[in-house]
C-alpha positions as CSV (number, residue, x, y, z in Angstrom):
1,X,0.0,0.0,0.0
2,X,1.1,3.5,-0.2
3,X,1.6,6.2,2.5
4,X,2.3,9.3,2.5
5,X,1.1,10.2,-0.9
6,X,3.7,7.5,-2.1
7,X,3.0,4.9,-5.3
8,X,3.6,1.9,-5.5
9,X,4.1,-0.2,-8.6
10,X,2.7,-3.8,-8.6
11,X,5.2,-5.9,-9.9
12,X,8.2,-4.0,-8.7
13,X,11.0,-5.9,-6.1
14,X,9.0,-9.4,-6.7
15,X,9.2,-11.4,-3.6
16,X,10.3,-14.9,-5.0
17,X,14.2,-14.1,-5.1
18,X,13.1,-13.9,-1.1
19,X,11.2,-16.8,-0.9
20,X,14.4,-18.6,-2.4
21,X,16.4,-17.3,0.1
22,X,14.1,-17.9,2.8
23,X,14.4,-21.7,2.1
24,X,18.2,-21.6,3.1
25,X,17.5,-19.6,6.3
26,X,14.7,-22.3,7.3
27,X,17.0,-25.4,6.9
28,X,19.6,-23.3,9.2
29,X,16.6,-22.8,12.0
30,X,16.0,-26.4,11.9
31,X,19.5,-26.8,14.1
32,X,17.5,-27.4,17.0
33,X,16.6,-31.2,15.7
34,X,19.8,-31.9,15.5
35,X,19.8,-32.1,19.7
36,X,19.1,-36.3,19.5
37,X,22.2,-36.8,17.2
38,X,24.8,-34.8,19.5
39,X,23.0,-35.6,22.9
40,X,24.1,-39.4,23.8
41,X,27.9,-37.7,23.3
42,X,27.1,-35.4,25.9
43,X,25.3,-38.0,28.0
44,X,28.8,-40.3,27.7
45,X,31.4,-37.6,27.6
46,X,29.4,-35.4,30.6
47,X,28.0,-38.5,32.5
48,X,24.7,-37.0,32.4
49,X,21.6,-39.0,33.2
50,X,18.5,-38.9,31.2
51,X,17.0,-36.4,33.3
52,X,20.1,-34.1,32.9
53,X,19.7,-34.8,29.2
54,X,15.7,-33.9,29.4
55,X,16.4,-30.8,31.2
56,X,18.8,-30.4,28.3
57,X,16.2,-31.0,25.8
58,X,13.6,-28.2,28.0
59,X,16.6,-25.7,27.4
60,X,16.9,-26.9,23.2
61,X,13.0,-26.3,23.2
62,X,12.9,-23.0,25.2
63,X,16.1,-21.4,23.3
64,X,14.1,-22.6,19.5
65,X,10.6,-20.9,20.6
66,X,11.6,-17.7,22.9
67,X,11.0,-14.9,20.0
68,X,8.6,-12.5,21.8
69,X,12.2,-10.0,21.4
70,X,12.3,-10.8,18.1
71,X,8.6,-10.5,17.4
72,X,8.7,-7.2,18.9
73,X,11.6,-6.1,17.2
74,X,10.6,-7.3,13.7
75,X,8.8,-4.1,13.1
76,X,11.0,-2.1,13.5
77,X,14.4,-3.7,12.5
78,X,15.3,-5.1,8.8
79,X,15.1,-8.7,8.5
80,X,19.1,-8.7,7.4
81,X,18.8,-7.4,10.9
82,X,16.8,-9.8,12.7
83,X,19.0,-12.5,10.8
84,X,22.3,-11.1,11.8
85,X,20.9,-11.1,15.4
86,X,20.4,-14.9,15.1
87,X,23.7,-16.0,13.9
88,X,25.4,-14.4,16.5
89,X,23.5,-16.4,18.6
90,X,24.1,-19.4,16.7
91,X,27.6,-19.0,16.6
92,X,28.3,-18.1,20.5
93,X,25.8,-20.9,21.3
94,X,27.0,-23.8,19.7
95,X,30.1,-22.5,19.8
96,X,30.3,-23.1,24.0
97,X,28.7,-26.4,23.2
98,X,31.7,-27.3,21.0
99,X,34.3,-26.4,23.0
100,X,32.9,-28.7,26.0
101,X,32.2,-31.7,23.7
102,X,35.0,-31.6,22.2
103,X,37.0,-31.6,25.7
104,X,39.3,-28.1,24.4
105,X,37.5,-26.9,27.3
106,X,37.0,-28.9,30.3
107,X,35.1,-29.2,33.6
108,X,32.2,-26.6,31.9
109,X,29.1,-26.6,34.5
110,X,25.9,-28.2,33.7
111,X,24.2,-24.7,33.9
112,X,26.4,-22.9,31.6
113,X,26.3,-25.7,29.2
114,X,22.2,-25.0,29.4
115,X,22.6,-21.7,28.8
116,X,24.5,-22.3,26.0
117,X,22.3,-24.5,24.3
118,X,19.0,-21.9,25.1
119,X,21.5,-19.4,23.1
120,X,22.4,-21.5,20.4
121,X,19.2,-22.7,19.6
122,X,17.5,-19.1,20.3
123,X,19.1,-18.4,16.9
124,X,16.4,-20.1,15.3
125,X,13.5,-17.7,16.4
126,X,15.1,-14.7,14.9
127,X,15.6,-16.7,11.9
128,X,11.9,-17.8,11.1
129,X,10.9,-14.5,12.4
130,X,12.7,-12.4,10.1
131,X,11.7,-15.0,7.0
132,X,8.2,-16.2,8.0
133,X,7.1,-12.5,9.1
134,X,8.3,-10.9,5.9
135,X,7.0,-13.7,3.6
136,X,3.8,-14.1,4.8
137,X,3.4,-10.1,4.2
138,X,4.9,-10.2,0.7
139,X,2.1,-13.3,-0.5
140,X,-0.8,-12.3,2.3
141,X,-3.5,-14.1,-0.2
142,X,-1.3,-17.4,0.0
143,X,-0.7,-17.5,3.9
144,X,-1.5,-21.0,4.6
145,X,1.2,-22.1,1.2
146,X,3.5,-20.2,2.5
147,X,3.7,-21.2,6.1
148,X,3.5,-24.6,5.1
149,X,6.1,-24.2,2.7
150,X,8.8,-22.5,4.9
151,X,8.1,-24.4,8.1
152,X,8.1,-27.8,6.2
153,X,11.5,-27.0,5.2
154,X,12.7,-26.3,9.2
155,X,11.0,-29.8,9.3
156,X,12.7,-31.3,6.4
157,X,16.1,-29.9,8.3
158,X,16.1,-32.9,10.2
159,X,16.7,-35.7,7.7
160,X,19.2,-33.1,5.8
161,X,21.3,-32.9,9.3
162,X,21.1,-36.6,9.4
163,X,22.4,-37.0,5.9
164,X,25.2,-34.5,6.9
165,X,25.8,-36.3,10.4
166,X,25.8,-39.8,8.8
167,X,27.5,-39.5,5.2
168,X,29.9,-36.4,5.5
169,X,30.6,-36.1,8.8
170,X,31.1,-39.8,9.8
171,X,28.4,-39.9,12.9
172,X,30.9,-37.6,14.7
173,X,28.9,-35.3,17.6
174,X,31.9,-32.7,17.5
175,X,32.7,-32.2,13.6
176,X,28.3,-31.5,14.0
177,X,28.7,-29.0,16.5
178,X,31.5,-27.1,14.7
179,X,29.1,-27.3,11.9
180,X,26.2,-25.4,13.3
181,X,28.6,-22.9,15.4
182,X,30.5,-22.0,12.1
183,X,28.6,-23.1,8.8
184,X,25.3,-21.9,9.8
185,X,26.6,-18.2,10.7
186,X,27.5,-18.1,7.3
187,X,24.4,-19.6,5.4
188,X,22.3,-16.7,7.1
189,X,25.1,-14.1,6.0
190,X,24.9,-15.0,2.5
191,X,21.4,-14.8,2.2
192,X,20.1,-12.2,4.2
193,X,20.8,-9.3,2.0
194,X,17.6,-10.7,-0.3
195,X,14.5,-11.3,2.4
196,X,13.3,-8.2,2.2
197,X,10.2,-6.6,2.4
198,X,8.9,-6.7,-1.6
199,X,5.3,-5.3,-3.3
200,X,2.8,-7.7,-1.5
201,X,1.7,-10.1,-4.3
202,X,-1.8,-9.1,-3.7
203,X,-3.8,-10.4,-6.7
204,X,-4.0,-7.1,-8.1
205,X,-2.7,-8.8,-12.1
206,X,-6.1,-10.8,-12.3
207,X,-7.2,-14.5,-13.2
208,X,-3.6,-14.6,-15.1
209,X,-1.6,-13.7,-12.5
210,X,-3.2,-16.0,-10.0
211,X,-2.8,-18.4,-11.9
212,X,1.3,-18.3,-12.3
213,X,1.4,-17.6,-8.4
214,X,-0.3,-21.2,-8.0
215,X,1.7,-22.9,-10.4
216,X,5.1,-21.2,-9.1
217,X,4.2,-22.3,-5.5
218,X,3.1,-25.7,-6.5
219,X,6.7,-26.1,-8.3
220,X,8.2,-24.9,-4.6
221,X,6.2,-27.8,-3.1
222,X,7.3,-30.4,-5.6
223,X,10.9,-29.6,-5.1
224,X,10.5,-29.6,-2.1
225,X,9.0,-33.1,-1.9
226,X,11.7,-34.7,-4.0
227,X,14.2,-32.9,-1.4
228,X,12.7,-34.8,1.5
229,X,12.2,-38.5,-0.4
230,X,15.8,-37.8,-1.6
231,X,16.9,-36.9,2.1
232,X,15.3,-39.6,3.3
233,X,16.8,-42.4,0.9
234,X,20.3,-41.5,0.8
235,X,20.0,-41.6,4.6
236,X,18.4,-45.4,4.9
237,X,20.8,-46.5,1.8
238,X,23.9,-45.1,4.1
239,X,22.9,-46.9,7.0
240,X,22.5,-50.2,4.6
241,X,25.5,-50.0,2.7
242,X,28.9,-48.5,3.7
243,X,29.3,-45.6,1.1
244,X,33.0,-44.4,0.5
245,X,33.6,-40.6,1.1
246,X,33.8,-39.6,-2.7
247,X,30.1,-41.1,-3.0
248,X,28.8,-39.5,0.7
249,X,30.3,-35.7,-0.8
250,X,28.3,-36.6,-4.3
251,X,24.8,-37.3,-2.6
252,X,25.7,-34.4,-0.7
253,X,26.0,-32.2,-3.9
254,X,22.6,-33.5,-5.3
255,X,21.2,-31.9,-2.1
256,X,22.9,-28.8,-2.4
257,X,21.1,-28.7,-6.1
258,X,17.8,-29.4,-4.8
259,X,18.2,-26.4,-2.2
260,X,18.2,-24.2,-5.2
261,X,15.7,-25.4,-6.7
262,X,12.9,-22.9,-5.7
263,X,15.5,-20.1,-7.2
264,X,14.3,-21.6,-10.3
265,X,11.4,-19.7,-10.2
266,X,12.8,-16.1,-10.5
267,X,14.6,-16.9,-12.7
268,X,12.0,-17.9,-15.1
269,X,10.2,-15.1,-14.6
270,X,13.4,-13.0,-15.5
271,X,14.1,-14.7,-18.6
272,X,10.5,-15.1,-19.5
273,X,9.5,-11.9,-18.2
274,X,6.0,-10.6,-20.2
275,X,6.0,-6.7,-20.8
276,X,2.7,-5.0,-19.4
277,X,1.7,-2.0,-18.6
278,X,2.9,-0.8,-14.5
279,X,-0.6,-0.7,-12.5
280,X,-0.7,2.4,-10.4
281,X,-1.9,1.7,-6.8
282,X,-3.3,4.9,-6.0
283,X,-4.0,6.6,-2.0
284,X,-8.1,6.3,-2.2
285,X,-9.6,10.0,-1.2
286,X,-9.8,10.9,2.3
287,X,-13.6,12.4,3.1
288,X,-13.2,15.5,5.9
289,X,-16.0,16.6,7.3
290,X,-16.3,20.3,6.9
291,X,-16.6,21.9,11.0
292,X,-19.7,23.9,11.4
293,X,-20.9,26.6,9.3
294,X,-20.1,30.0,10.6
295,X,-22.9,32.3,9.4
296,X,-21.3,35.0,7.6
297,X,-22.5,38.1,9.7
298,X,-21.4,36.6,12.9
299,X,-17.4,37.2,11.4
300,X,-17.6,41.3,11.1
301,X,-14.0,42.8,10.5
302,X,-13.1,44.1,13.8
303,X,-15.3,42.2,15.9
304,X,-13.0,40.9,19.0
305,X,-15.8,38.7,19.9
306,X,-16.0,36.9,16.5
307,X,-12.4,35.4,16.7
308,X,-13.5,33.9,20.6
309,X,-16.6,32.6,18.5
310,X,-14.3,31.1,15.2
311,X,-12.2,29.0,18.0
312,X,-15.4,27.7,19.9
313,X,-17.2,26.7,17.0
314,X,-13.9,24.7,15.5
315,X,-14.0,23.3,18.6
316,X,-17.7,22.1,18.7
317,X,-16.8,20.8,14.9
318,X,-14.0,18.9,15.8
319,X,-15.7,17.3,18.7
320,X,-18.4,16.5,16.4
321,X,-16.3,14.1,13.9
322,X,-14.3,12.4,16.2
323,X,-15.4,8.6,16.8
324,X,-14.5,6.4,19.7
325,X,-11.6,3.8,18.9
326,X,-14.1,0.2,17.9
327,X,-12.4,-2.5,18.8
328,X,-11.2,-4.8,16.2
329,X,-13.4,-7.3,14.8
330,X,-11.5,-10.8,13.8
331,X,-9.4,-10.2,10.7
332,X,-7.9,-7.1,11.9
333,X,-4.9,-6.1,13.0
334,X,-5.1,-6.3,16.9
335,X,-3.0,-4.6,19.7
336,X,-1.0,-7.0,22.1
337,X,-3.5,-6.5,24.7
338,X,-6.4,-6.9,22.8
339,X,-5.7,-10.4,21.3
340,X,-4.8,-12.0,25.2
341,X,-8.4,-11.0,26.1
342,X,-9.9,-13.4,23.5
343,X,-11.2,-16.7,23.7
344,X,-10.1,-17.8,20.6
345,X,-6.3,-16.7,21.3
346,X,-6.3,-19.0,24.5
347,X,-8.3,-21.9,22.8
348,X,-5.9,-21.7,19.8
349,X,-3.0,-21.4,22.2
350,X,-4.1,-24.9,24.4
351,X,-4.4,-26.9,21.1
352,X,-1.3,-26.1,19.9
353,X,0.7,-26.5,23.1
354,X,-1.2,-29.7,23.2
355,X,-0.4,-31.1,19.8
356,X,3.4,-29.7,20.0
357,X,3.9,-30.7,23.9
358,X,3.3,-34.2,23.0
359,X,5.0,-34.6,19.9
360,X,8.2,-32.5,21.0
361,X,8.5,-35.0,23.6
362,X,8.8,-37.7,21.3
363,X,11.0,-36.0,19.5
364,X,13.2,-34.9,22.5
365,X,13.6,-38.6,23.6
366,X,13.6,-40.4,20.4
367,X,17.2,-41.7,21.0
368,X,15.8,-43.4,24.0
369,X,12.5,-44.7,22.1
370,X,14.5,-46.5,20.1
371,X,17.1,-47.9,22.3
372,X,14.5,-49.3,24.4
373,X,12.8,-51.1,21.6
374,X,16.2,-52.6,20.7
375,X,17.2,-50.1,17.7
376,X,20.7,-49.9,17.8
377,X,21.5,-47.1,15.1
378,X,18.7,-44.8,16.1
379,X,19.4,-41.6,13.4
380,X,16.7,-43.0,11.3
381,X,14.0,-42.3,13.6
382,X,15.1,-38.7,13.5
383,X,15.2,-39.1,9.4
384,X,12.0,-40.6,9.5
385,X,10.4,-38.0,12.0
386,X,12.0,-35.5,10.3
387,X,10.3,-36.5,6.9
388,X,7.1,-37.0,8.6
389,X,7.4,-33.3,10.2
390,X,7.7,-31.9,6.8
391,X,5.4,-33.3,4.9
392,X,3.2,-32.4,7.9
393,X,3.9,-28.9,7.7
394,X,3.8,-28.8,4.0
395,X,0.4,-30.9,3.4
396,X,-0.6,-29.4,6.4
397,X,-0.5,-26.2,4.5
398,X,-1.8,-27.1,1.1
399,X,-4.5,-29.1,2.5
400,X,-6.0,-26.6,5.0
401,X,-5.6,-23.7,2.3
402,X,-7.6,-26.0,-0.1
403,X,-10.3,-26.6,2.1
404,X,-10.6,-23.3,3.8
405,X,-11.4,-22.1,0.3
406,X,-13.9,-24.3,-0.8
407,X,-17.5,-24.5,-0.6
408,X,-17.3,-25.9,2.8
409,X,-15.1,-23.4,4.2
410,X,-13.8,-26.0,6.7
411,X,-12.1,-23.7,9.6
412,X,-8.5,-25.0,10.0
413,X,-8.2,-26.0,13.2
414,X,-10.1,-28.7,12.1
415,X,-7.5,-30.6,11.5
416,X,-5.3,-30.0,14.5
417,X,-8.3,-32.0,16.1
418,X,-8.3,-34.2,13.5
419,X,-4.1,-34.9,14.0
420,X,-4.5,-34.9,17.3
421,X,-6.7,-37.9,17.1
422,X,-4.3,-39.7,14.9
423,X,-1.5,-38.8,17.8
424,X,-3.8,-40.4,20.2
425,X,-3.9,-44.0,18.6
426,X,0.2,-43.8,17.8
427,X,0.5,-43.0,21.6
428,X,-1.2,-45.9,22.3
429,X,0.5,-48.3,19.8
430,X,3.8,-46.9,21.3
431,X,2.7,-47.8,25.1
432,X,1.5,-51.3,24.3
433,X,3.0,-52.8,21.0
434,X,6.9,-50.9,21.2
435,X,8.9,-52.7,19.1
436,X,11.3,-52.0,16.1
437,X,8.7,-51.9,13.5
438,X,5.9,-49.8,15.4
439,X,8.6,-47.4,16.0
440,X,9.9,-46.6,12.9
441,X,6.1,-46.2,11.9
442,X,4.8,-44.2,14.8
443,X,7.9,-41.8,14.5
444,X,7.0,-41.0,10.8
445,X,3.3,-40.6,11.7
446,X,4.0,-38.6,15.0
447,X,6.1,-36.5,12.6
448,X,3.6,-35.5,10.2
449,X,0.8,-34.7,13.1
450,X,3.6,-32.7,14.7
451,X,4.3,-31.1,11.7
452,X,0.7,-30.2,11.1
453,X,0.6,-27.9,14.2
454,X,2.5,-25.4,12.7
455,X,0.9,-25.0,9.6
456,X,-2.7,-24.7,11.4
457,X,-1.2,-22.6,13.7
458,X,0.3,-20.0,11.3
459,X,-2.2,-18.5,9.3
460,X,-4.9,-19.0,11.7
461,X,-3.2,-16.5,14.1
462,X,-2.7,-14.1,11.0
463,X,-6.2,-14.8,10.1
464,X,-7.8,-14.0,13.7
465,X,-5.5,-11.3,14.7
466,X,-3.9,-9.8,11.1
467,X,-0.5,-9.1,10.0
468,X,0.5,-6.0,11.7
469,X,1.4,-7.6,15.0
470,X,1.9,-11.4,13.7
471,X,5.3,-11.7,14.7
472,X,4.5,-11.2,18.2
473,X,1.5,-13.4,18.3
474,X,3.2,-16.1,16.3
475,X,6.6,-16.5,19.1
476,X,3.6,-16.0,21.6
477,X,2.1,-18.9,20.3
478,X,5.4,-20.6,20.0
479,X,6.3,-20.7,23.6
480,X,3.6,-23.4,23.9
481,X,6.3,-25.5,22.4
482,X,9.3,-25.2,25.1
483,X,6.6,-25.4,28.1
484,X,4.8,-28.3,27.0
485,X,8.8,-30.0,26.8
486,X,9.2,-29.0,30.5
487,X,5.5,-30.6,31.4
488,X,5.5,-33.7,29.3
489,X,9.5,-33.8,28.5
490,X,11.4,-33.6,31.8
491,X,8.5,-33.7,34.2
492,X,6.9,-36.9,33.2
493,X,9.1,-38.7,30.4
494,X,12.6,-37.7,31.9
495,X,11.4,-38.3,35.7
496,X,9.7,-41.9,34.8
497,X,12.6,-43.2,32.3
498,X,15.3,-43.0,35.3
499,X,12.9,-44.4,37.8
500,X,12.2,-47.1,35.6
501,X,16.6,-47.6,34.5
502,X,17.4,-47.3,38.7
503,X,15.0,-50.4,39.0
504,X,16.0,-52.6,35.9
505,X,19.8,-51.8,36.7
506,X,20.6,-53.7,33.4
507,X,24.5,-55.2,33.4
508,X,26.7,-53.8,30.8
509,X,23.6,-50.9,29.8
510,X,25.8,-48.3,31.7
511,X,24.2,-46.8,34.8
512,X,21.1,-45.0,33.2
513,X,19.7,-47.2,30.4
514,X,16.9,-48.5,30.5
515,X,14.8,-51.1,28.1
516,X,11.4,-52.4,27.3
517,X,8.1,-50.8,26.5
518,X,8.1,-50.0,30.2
519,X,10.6,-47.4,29.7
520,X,7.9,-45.0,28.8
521,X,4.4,-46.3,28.7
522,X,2.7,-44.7,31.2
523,X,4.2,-41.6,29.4
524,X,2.7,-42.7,26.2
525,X,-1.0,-43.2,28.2
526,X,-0.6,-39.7,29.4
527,X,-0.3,-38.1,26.1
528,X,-3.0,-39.7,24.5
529,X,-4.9,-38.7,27.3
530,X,-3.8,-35.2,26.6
531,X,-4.6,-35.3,23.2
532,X,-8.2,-36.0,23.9
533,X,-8.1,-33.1,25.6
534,X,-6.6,-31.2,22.6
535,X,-9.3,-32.5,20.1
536,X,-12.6,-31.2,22.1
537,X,-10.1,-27.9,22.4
538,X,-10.1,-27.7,18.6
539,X,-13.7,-28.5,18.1
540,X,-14.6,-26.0,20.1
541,X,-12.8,-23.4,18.4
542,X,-13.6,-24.1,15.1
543,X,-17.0,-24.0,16.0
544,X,-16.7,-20.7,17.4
545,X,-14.6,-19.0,14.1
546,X,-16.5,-20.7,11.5
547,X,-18.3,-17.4,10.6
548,X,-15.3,-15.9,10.4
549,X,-13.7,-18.2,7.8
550,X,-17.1,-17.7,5.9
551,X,-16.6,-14.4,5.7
552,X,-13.3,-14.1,4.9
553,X,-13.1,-16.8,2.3
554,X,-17.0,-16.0,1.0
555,X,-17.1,-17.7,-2.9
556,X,-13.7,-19.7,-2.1
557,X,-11.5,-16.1,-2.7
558,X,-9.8,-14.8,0.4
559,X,-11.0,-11.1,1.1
560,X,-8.2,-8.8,2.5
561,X,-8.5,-6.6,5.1
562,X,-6.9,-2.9,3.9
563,X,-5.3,-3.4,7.2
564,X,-3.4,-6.5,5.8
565,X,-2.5,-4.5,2.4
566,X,-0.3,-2.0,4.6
567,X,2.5,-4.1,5.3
């Protein structure tokens, strides 16, 4: 929109050469997954117990989702910024981490090592900040593609780290930690010069120009898709055949090349690029009300008391145009305060921190899963969760922006209830069939219900409460994730795996190992319990904003606010 008599050309500064960036940034802020491939080193080098290692896991959790700074600070700062913010973080996080895993430091306490972590992995909430935040203003008719998009890529992270972890770095905790401390820094440094703030893409070229937006974005999702089965592949296919290093650094390569991919996409449109004539946005007239009339013989030349009447009738003008402040109606842009006094902010808020508490704690302990079930090498539970995140995230968004625009106009948090029923039964296969083969599938399905959270979440908080302030309701929303790891994490999974490991006392398992679906089933019972809880949550709220979908998406076409169309 323009301001301050300013115009705007559609079409000027497109946003893709950001969205392409923007990929790069996400698979940087998916560092926190790599916590279950680095934390059995610091359990053995340390001599931490599992508890330790779930308080650990609380501080990996808290550090990834603490971004009410950055959510402040995102309007006001650049995203290169915001980003530069976050790989200093990065780098003095993982950094510490490094130097105490690696032994150049030694006798590092417990609590500085926490801190540490809560740094290093804090990185990742400026990151999706500064890319999510400007993204989701530069396409705001494609909110729930785009979220799903960029946070299935932080999902898809996971298998990529793998693949790193297993092939080129030869399963070494260290080499990883250098990694994140020193590579990532630099990913973000490269990049950040190009998310930028661009002309929202805003529909305003017609049926044509909606059109090549859909097929651009479905291109993004395809690529993306062949990066995650590609991910996933090379990763099983190491752990089944040895691979020499020259064949490890040429998978790698292929990866590298799929990155890119979405850069495809402006490129096209630079080479293919169709001359048209520049719309001009322009500032719509701005109605004053004239203040009252002043009857003509009342202002006599010389009058003193005609200049004490001129000011008092202004004022009686004045008073009569000025409206009370409404407050906003769902859609618009709402204050901080305003949003916390809603029903649908809290309902939104418990469903989420249900459907992410459960799942992070699966993901948090999935080394442990699968050592109790008698997995040996457990990274391809994180490959397979990993996978299962993304394609969460990414269906998740495709799915619930397919829906939400048809004739149905199914609200969607929908299907956070409906995932959260699906996590419900996996619980429950976990608690009373664990064993190899109902692991590997129940930490693929957990992953794409997990996954799905976050593209619900998204544009249904930029839907309720608009763009202006998302970035602080979005990390507001995040913290559901690092307090539902300290409930269902360290409070209930960490607590009952040691109690359980002090009373096995296996020979030759090393003091805190423990094995057998009693490792964590009454964990498991508990979060299907809690899921329950999470679906009525859901329901209930989608009851309550389906007239708002209905009017927002009324004949299957999203209807911006002018609020949305200033950022």
């Amino acid at each position: 929109m323009a301001s301050n008599g300013v115009k705007l050309k559609h079409g000027t500064r497109p946003p893709w050469v950001g969205l392409a960036a923007a990929v790069w940034v996400q698979m940087a802020a998916g560092n926190a997954y790599t916590f279950p491939l680095y934390s059995p080193a610091l359990k053995a080098v340390l001599g931490y117990d599992q508890r330790q290692i779930a308080m650990l896991g609380v501080a990996n959790d808290i550090g990834e989702n603490f971004g009410i700074v950055a959510g402040v600070l995102c309007n006001s700062l650049p995203p290169w910024l915001v980003l530069l913010v976050g790989a200093a973080f990065c780098f003095l996080g993982f950094g510490t981490l490094w130097l105490a895993v690696s032994k150049t430091v030694l006798g590092m306490p417990y609590w500085l090592l926490w801190i540490a972590l809560a740094i290093g992995t804090n990185s990742n909430a400026w990151f999706v900040t500064a890319v999510l935040v400007t993204n989701m203003r530069n396409f705001p008719l494609r909110r729930g593609v785009v979220a799903g998009l960029l946070k299935g890529y932080v999902g898809l992270s996971a298998a990529l780290f793998t693949q790193i972890f297993s092939g080129v770095l030869h399963h070494s905790p260290t080499d990883l930690l250098l990694l994140l401390a020193v590579g990532l820094p630099l990913v973000c440094l490269a990049t950040m010069y190009y998310v930028r703030p661009c002309t929202p893409a805003t529909g305003a070229g017609g049926e044509e120009e909606d059109s090549m937006q859909d097929g651009h974005f479905a291109f993004a999702q395809l690529a993306s898709v062949v990066l995650g089965a590609y991910l996933v592949g090379t990763t099983v296919l190491g752990n089944v055949v040895r691979l020499p290093d020259a064949a490890s650094y040429a998978l790698f390569s292929v990866t590298v090349v799929l990155l890119l991919a979405p850069l495809a996409i402006p490129v096209k449109m630079t080479l293919f690029k169709k001359k048209k004539p520049s719309v001009i946005v322009e500032e719509p007239a701005v109605e004053v009300e004239e203040p009252l009339l002043i009857p003509s013989d009342e202002l006599q030349a010389g009058d003193e008391d005609s200049d004490e009447k001129v000011h008092v009738l202004l004022a009686e003008g004045e008073g009569a145009v000025v409206k009370r402040k409404r407050r906003p109606r769902r859609g618009e842009d709402f204050e901080f305060t305003e949003a916390l006094v809603k029903a649908d902010f809290w309902l939104l808020w418990v469903g989420y921190f249900i459907g992410v508490g459960t799942g992070v704690t699966v993901l948090n302990n999935l080394a442990q899963i699968g050592s109790a079930a008698g997995i040996v090498d457990t990274t391809v539970l994180l490959s397979l969760f990993g996978l299962g995140n993304f394609l969460g995230r990414l269906g998740g968004g495709a799915i619930t922006e397919k829906f939400v625009r048809s004739m149905l106009v199914v609200p969607r948090p929908i299907w956070m209830a409906v995932t959260q029923v699906v996590l419900a039964a996996a619980y429950l296969c976990l608690a009373y069939a664990l064993g190899p083969g109902v692991v590997y599938t129940c930490a693929a399905v957990i992953g794409v219900c997990y996954g799905a959270q976050f593209a619900v979440m998204i544009p249904t908080t930029s839907e309720l409460f608009g763009l202006k302030n998302f970035g602080l309701f979005y990390n507001l929303m995040s913290i559901a994730n690092p307090l539902g790891a300290v409930l269902f994490s360290e409070e209930l999974a960490g607590r009952l795996y040691d109690e359980e490991a002090e009373r096995q006392r296996l020979p030759g398992h090393g003091p805190h190992a423990c094995v057998g679906p009693e490792c964590f089933r009454v964990t498991f019972v508990v979060l299907a319990g809690c899921c329950a809880l999470g679906t009525a949550v859901s329901l209930i709220l989608s009851a309550r904003i389906r007239p708002v979908y209905r009017a927002l998406y009324s004949g299957g076409s999203f209807r911006l606010p002018n609020s949305a169309q200033q950022h």
